[in-house]
PASEBA-1860 file (N, C-alpha, C; in nm, 3 decimals):
! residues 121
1> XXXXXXXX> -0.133/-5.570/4.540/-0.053/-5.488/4.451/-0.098/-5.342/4.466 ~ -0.015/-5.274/4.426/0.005/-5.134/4.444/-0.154/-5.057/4.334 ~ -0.201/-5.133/4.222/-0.255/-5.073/4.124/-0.390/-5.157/4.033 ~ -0.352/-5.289/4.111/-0.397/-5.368/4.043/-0.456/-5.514/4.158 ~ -0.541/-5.653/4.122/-0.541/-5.722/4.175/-0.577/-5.849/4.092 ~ -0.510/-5.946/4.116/-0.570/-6.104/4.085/-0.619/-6.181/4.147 ~ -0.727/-6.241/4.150/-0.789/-6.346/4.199/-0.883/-6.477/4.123 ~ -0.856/-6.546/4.174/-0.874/-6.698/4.072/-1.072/-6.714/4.113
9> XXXXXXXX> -1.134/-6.709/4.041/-1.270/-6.688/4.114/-1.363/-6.794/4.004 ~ -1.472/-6.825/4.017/-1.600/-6.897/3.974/-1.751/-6.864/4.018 ~ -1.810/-6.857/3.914/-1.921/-6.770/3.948/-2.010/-6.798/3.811 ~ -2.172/-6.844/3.848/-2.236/-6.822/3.708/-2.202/-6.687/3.618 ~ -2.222/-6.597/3.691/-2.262/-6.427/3.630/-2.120/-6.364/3.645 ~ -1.963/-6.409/3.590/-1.919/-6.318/3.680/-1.865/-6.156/3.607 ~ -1.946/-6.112/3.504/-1.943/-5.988/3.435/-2.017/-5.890/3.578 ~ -2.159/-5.976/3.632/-2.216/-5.874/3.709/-2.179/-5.888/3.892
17> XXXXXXXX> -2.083/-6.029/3.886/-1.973/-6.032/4.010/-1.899/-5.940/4.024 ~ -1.796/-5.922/3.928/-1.669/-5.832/3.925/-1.705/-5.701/3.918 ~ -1.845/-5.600/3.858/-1.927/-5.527/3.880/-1.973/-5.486/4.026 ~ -2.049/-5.606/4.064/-2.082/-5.584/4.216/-1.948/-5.532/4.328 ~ -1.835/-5.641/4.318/-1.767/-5.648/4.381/-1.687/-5.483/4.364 ~ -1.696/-5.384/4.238/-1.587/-5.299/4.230/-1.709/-5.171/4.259 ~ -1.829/-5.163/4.247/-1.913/-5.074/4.299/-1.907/-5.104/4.482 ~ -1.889/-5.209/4.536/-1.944/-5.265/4.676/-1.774/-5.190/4.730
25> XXXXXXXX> -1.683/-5.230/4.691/-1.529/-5.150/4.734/-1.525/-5.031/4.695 ~ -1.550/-4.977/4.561/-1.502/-4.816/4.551/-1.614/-4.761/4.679 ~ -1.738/-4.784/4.657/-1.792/-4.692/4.795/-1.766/-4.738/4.879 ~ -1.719/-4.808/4.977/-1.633/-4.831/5.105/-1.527/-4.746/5.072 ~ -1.425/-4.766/4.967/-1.288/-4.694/4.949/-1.335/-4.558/4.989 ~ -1.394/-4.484/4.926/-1.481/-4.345/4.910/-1.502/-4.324/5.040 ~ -1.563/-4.421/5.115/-1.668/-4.338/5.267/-1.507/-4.359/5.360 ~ -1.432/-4.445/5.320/-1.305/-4.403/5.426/-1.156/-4.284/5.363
33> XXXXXXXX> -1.204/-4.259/5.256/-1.093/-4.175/5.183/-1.137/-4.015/5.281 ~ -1.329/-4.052/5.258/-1.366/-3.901/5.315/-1.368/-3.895/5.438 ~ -1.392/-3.979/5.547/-1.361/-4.019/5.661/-1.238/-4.001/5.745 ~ -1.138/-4.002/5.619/-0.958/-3.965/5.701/-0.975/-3.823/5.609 ~ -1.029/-3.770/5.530/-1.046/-3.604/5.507/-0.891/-3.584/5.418 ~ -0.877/-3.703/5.326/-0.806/-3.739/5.239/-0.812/-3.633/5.071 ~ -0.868/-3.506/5.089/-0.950/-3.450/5.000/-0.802/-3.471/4.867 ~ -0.666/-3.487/4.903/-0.562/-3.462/4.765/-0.618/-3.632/4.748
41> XXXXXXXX> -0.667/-3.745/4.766/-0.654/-3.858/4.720/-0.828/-3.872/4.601 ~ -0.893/-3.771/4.686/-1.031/-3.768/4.649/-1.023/-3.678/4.471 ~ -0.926/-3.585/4.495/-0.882/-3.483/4.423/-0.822/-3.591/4.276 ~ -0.766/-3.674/4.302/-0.684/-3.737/4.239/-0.740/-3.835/4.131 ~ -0.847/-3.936/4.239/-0.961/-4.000/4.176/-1.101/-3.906/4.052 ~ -1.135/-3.837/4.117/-1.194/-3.725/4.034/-1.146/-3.701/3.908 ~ -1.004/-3.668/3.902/-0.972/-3.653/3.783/-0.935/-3.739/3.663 ~ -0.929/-3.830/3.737/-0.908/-4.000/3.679/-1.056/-4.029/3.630
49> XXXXXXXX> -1.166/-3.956/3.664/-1.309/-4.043/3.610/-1.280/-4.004/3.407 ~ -1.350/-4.107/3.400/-1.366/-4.104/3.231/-1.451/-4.031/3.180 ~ -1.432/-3.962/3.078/-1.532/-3.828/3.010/-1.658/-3.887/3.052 ~ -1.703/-4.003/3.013/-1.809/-4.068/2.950/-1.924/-4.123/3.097 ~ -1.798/-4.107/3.179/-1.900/-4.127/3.296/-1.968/-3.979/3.373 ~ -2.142/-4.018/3.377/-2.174/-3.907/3.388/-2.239/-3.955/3.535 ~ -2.260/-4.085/3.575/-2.337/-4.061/3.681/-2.262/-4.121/3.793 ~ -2.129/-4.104/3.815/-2.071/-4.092/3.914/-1.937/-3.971/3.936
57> XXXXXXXX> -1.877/-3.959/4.036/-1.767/-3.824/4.053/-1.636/-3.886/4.067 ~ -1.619/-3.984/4.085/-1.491/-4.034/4.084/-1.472/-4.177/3.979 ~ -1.337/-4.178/3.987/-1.318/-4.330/3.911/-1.199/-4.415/4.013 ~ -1.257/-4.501/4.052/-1.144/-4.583/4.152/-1.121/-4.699/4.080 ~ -1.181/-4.733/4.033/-1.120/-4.910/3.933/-1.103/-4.865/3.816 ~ -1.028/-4.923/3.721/-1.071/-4.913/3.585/-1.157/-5.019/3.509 ~ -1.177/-4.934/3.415/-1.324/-4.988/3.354/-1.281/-5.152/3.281 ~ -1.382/-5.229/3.253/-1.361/-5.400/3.245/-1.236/-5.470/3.300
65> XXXXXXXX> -1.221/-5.581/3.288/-1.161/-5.704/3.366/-1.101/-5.805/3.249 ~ -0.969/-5.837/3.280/-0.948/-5.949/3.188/-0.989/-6.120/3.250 ~ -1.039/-6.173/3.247/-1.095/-6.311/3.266/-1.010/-6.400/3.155 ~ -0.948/-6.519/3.242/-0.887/-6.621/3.140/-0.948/-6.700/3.219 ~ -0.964/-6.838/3.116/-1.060/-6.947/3.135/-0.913/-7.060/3.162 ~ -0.951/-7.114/3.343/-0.874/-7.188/3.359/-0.942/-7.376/3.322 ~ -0.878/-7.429/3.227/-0.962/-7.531/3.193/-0.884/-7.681/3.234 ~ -0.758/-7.683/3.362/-0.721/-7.786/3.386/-0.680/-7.730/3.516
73> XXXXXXXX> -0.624/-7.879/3.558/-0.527/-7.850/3.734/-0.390/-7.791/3.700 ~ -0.340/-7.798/3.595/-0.189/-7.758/3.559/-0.225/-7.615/3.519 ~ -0.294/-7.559/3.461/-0.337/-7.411/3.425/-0.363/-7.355/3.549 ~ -0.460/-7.450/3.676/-0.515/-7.322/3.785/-0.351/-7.333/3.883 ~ -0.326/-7.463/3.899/-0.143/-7.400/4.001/-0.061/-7.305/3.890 ~ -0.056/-7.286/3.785/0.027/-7.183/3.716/0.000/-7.063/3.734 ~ -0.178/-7.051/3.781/-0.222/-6.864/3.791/-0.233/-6.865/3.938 ~ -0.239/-6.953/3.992/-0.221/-6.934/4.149/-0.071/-6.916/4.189
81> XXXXXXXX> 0.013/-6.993/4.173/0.196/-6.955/4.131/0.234/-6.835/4.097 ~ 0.149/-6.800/4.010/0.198/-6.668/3.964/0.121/-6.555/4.052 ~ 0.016/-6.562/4.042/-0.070/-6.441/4.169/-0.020/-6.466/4.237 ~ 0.032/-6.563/4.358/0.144/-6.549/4.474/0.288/-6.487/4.426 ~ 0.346/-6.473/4.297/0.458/-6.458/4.302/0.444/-6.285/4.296 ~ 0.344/-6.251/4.254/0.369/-6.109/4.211/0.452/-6.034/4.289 ~ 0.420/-6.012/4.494/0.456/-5.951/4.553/0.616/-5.944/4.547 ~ 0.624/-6.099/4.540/0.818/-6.121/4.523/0.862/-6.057/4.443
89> XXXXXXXX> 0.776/-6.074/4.265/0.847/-6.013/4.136/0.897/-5.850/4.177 ~ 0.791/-5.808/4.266/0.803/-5.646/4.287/0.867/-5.625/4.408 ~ 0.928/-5.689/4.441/1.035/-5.685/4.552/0.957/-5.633/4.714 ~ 0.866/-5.679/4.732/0.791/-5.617/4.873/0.819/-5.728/4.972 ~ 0.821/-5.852/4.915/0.860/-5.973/5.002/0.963/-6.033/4.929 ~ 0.979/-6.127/5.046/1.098/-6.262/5.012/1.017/-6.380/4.960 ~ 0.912/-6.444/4.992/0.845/-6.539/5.031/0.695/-6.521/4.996 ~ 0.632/-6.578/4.910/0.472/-6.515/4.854/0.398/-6.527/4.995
97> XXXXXXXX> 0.443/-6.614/5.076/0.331/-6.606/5.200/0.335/-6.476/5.322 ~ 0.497/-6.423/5.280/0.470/-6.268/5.379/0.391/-6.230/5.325 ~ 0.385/-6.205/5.200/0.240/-6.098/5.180/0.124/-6.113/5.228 ~ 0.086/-5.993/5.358/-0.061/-6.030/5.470/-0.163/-6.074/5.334 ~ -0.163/-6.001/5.255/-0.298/-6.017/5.111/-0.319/-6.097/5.040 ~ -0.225/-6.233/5.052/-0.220/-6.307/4.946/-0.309/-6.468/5.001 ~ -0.338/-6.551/4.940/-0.403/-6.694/4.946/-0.294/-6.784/5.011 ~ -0.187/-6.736/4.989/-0.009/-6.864/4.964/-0.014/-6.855/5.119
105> XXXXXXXX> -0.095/-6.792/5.194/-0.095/-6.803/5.354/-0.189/-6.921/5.387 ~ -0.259/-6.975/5.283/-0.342/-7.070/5.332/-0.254/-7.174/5.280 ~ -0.125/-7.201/5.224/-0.083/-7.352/5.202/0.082/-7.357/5.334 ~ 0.035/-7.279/5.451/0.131/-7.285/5.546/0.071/-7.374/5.677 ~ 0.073/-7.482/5.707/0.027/-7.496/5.815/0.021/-7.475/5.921 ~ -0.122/-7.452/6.025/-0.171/-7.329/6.082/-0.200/-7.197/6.069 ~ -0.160/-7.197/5.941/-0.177/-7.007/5.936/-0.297/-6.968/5.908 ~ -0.367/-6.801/5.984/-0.465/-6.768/5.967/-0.436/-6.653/5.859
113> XXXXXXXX> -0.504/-6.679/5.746/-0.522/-6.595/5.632/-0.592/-6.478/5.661 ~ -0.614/-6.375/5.565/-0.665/-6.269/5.567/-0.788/-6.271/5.488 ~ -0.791/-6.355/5.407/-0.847/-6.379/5.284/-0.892/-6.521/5.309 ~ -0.980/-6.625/5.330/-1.072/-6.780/5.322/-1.073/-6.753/5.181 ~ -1.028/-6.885/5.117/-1.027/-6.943/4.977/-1.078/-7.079/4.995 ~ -1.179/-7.093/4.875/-1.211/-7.244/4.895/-1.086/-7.361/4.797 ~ -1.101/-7.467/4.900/-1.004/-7.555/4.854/-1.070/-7.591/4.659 ~ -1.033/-7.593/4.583/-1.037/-7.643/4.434/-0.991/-7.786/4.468
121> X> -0.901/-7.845/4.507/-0.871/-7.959/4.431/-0.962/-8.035/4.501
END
C-alpha cells in the first residue's frame, strides 16, 4: 500500500518486533532516499517528525501499531482475505496475486513470492 502495511505475524515480544522492524526499514529507507539525493522526499519526512521526538530528524512510520488477536482458523483466512484484497479495493490490480508485495502469491502454484510466509495451517 501506498501509506500503510498489513501483515499477519507471531512473535513472543511483538511491541519490541514491530519496533525493531520500523527502526531496521526507516534507516535503510533513509540511506537510499539519500543515496538517490532525494533531498524534496527527505524535506518532506523531516517535517512530518513529531514535536516530541528529539532524538531523531525524520519521521518515516507513524508512531504505534494496531495488533488484533487472531484467535481461530476462520478469523486468520478473514485478515489474510482481506490483506490480499486491499490492492484490488484500491484499484492497482485485478487479482490479489498481481500484487508483486503480497503473500496471495504463495497460494498459486509454482509461484515465487517476494515475501516467504510460513504455512499456519
Amino acid at each position: 500500500m501506498d501509506n500503510h502495511f498489513h501483515a499477519v505475524v507471531q512473535c513472543e515480544e511483538l511491541a519490541r518486533v514491530m519496533a525493531d522492524l520500523k527502526k531496521f526499514t526507516a534507516h535503510r529507507l533513509l540511506a537510499q532516499i539519500e543515496a538517490e539525493q532525494r533531498g524534496w522526499l527527505l524535506d518532506l519526512l523531516a517535517n512530518a517528525k513529531a514535536d516530541h521526538k528529539h532524538r531523531s530528524q525524520f519521521q518515516v512510520w507513524q508512531e504505534g501499531f494496531h495488533p488484533q488477536a487472531i484467535y481461530s482458523d476462520t478469523t486468520m483466512i478473514q485478515k489474510i482475505d482481506y490483506v490480499h484484497a486491499n490492492p484490488v479495493r484500491r484499484g492497482w490490480v485485478v487479482s490479489p496475486e498481481h500484487w508483486r508485495y503480497s503473500s496471495a502469491h504463495e497460494w498459486l502454484p509454482g509461484a515465487e513470492p517476494v515475501l516467504r510466509c510460513d504455512d499456519w495451517r
